[in-house]
VEXKOL-359331 format. One record per residue: residue in one letter; y, z, x of N, C-alpha, C in turn. Coordinates in Angstrom, 1 decimal. Example, Ala and Ser with C-alpha at 12.3 -4.5 7.8 and 13.67 -1.06 7.14 Angstrom:
<recs>
<rec code="A" n_py="-5.7" n_pz="7.8" n_px="13.2" ca_py="-4.5" ca_pz="7.8" ca_px="12.3" c_py="-3.3" c_pz="7.8" c_px="13.2"/>
<rec code="S" n_py="-2.2" n_pz="7.1" n_px="12.8" ca_py="-1.1" ca_pz="7.1" ca_px="13.7" c_py="0.0" c_pz="7.9" c_px="12.9"/>
</recs>
This chain:
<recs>
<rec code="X" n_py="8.2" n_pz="-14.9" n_px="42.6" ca_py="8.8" ca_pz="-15.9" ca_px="41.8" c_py="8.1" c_pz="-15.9" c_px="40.4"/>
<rec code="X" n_py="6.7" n_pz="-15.6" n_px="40.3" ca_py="5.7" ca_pz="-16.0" ca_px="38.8" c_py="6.1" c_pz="-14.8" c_px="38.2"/>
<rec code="X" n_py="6.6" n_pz="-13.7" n_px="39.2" ca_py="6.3" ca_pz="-12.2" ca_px="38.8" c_py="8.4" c_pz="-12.2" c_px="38.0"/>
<rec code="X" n_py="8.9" n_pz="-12.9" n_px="39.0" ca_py="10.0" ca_pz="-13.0" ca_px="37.8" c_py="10.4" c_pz="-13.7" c_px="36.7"/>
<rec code="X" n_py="9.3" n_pz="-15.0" n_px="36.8" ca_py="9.6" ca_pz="-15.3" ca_px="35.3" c_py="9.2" c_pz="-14.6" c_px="34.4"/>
<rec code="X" n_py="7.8" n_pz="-13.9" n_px="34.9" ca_py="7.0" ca_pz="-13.6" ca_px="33.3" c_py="8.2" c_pz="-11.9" c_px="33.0"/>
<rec code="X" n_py="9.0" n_pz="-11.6" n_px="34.2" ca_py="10.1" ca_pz="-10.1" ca_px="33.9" c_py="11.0" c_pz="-10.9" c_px="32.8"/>
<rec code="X" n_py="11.6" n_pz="-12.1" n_px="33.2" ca_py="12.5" ca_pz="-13.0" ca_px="31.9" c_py="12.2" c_pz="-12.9" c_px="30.7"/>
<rec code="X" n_py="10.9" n_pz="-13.3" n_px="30.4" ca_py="9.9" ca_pz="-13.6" ca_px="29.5" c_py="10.4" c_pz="-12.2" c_px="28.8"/>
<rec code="X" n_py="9.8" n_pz="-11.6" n_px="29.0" ca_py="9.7" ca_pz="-10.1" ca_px="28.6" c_py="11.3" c_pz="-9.5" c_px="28.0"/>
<rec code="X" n_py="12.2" n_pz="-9.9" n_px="29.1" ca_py="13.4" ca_pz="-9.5" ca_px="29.1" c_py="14.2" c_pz="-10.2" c_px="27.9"/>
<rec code="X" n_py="13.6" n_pz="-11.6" n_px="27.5" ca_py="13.9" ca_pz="-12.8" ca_px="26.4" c_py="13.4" c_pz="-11.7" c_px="24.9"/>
<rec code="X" n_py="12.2" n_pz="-11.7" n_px="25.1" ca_py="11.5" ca_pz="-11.0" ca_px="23.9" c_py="12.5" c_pz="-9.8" c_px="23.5"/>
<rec code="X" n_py="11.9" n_pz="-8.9" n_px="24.3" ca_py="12.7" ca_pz="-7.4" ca_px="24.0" c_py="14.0" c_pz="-7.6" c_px="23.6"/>
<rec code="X" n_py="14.8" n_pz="-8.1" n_px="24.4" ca_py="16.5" ca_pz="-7.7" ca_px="24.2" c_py="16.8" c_pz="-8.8" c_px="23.4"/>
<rec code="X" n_py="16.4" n_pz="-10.3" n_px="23.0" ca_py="17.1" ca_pz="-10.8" ca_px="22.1" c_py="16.2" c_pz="-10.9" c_px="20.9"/>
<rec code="X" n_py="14.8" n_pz="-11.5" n_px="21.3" ca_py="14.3" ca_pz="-12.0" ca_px="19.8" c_py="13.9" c_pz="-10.9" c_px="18.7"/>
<rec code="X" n_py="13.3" n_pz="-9.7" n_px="19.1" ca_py="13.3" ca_pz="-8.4" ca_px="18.6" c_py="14.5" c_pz="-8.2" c_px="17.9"/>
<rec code="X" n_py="15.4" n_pz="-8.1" n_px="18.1" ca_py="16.5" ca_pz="-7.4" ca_px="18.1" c_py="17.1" c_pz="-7.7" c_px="16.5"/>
<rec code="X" n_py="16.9" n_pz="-8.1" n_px="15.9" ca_py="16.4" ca_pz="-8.2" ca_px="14.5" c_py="15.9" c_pz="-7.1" c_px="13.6"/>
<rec code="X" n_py="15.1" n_pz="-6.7" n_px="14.9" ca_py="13.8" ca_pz="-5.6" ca_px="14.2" c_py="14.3" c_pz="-4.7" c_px="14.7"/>
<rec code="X" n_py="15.1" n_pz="-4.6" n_px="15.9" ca_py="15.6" ca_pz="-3.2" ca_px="15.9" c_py="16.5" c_pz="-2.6" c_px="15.2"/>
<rec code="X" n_py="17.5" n_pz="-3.5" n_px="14.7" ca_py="18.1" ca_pz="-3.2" ca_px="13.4" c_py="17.4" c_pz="-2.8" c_px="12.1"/>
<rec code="X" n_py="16.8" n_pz="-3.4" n_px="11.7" ca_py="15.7" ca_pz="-3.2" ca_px="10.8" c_py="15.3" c_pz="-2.0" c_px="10.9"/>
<rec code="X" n_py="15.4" n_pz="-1.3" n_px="11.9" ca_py="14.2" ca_pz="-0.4" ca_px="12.5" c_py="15.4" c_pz="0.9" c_px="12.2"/>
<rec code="X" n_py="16.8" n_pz="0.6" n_px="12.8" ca_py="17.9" ca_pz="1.6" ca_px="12.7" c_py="17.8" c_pz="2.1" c_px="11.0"/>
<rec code="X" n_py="18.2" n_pz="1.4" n_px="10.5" ca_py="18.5" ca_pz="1.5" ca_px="8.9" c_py="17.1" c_pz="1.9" c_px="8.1"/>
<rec code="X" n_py="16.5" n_pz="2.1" n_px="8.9" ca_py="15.6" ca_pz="2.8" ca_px="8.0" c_py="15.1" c_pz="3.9" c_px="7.1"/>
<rec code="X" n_py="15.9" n_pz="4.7" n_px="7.9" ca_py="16.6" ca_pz="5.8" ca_px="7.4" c_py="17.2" c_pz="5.8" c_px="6.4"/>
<rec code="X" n_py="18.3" n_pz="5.3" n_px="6.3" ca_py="19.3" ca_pz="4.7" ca_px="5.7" c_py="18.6" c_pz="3.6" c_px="3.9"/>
<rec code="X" n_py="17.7" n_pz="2.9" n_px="4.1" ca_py="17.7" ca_pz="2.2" ca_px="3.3" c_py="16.1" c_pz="1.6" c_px="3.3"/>
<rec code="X" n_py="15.4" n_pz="2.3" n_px="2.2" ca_py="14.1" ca_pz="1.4" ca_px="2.4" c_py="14.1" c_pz="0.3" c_px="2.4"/>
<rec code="X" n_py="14.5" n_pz="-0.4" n_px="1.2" ca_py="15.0" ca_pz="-1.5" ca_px="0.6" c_py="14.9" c_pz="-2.7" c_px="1.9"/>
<rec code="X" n_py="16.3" n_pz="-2.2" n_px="2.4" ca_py="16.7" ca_pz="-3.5" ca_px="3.6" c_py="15.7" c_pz="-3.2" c_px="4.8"/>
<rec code="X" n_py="15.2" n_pz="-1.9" n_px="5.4" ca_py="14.3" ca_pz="-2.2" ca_px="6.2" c_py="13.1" c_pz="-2.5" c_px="5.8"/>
<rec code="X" n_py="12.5" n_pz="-3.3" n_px="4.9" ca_py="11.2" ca_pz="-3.5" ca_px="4.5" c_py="11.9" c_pz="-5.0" c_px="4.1"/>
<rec code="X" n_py="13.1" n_pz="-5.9" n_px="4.2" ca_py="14.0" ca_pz="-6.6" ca_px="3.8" c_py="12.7" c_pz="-8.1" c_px="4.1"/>
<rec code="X" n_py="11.8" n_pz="-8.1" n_px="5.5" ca_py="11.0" ca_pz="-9.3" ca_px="5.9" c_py="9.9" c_pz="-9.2" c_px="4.8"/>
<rec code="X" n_py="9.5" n_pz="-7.8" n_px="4.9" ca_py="8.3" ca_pz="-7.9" ca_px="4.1" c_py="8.5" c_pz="-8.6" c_px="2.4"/>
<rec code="X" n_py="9.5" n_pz="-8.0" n_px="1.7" ca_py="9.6" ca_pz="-8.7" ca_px="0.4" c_py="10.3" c_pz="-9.9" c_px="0.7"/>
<rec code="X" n_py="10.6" n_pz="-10.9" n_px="1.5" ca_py="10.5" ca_pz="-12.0" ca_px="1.7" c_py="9.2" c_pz="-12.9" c_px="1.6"/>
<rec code="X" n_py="8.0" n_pz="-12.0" n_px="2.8" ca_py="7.0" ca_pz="-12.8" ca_px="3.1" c_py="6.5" c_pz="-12.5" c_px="1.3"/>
<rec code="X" n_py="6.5" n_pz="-11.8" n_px="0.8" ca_py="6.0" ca_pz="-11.8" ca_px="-0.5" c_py="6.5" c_pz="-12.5" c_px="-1.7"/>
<rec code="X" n_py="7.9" n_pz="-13.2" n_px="-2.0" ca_py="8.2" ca_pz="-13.5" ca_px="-2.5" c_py="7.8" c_pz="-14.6" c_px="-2.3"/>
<rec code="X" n_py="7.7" n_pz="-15.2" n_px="-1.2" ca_py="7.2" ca_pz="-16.8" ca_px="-0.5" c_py="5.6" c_pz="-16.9" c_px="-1.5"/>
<rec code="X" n_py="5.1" n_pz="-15.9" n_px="-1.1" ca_py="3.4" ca_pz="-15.8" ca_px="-1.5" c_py="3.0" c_pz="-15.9" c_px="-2.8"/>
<rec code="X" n_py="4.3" n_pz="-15.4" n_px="-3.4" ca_py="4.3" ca_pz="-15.3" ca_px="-5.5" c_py="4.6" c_pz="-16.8" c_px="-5.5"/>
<rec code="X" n_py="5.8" n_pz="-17.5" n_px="-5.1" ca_py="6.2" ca_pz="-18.8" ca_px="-5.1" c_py="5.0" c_pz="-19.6" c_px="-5.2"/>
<rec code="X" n_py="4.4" n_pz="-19.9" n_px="-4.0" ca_py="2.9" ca_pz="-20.4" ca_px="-3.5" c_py="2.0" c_pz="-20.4" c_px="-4.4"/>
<rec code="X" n_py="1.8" n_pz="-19.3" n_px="-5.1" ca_py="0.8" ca_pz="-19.3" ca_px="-5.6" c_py="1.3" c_pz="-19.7" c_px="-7.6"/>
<rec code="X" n_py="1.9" n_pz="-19.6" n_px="-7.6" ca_py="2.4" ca_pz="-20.1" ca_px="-8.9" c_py="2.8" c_pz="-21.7" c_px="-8.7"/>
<rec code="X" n_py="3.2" n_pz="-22.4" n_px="-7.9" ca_py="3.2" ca_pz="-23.4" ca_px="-7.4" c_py="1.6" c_pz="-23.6" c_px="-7.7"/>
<rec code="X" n_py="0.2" n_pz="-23.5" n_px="-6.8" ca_py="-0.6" ca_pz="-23.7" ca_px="-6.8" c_py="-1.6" c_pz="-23.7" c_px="-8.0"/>
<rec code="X" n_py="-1.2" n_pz="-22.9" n_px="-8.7" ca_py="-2.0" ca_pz="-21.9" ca_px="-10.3" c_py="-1.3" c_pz="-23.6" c_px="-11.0"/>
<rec code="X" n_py="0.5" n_pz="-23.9" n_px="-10.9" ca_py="0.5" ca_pz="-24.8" ca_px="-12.2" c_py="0.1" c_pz="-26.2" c_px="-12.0"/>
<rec code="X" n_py="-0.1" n_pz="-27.0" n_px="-10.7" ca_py="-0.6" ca_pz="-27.5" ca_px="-10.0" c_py="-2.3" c_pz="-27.9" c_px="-10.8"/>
<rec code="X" n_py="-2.7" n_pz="-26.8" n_px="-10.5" ca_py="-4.5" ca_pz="-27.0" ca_px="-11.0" c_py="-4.2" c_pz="-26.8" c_px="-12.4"/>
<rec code="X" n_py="-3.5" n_pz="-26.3" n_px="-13.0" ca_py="-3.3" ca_pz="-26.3" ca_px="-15.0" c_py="-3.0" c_pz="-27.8" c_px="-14.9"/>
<rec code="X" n_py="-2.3" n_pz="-28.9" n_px="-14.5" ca_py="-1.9" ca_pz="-30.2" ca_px="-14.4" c_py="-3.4" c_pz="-30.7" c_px="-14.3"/>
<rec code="X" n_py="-3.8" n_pz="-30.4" n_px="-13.4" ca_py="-5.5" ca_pz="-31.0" ca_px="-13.3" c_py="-6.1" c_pz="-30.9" c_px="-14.0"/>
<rec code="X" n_py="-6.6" n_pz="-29.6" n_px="-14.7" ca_py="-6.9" ca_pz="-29.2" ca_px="-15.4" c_py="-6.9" c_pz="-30.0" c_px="-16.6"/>
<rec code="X" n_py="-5.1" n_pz="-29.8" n_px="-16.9" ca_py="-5.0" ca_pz="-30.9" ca_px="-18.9" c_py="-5.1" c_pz="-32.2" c_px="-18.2"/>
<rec code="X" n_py="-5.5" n_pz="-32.6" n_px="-17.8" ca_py="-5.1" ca_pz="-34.5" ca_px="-17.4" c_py="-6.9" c_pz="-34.4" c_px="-17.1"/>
<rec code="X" n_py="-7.6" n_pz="-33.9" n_px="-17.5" ca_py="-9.6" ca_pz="-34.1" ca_px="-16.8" c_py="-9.4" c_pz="-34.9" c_px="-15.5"/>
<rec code="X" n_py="-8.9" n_pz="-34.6" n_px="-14.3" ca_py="-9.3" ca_pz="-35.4" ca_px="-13.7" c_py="-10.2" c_pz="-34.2" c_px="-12.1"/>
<rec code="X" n_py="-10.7" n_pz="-33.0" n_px="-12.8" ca_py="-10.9" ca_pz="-32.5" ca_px="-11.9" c_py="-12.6" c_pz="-32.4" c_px="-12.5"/>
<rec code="X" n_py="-13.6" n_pz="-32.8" n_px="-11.4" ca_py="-14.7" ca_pz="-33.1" ca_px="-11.8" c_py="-15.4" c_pz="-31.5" c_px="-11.9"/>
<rec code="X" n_py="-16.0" n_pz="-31.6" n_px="-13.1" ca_py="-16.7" ca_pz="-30.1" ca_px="-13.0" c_py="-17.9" c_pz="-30.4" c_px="-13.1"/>
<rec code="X" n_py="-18.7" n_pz="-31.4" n_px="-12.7" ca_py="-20.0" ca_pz="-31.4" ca_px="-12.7" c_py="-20.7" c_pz="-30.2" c_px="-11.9"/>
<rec code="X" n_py="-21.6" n_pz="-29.7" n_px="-12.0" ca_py="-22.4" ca_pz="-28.4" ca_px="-11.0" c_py="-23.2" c_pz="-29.3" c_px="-10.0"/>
<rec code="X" n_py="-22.9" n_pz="-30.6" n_px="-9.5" ca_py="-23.2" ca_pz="-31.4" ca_px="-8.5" c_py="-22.0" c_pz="-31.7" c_px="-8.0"/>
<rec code="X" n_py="-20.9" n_pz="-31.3" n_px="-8.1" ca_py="-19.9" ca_pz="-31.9" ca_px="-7.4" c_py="-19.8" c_pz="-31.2" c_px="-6.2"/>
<rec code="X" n_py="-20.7" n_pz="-29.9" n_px="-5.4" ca_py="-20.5" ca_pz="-29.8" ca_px="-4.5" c_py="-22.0" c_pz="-29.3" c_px="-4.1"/>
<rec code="X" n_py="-22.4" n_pz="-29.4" n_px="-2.9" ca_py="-23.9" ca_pz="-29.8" ca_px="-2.6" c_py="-23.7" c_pz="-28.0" c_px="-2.1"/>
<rec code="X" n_py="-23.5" n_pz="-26.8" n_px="-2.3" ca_py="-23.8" ca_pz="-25.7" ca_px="-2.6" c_py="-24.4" c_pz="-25.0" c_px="-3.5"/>
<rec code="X" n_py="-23.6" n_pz="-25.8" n_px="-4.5" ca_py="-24.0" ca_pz="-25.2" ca_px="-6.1" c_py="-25.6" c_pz="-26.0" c_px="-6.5"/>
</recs>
């Protein structure tokens, strides 16, 4: 019985949730572009993020409200 759920499991993975990537995987050949299609997503997210984060601390920045004393953290 344990031994056929974890074959499910497996059988869940491979044949449906993969299966994305096996496409991905077909057209590779075919198209760098679209099969590298997740990776310049995860990247695009990351430029977002971080420009998000960069104007964010510029806000902090012109408004002084970010303490720069060289005691503001018990490292320094």
């Amino acid at each position: 019985m344990v031994k056929d759920f974890f074959n499910s499991v497996a059988w869940l993975f491979q044949e449906v949730f993969f299966l994305p990537f096996d496409l991905l995987r077909t057209i590779q050949l075919d198209s760098w572009f679209l099969a590298n299609i997740v990776s310049w997503f995860f990247i695009t997210i990351g430029i977002a993020g971080a420009t998000y984060w960069i104007k964010k601390l510029k806000e902090f920045d012109d408004n002084d409200e970010e303490d720069k004393d060289n005691t503001s953290h018990s490292f320094l």
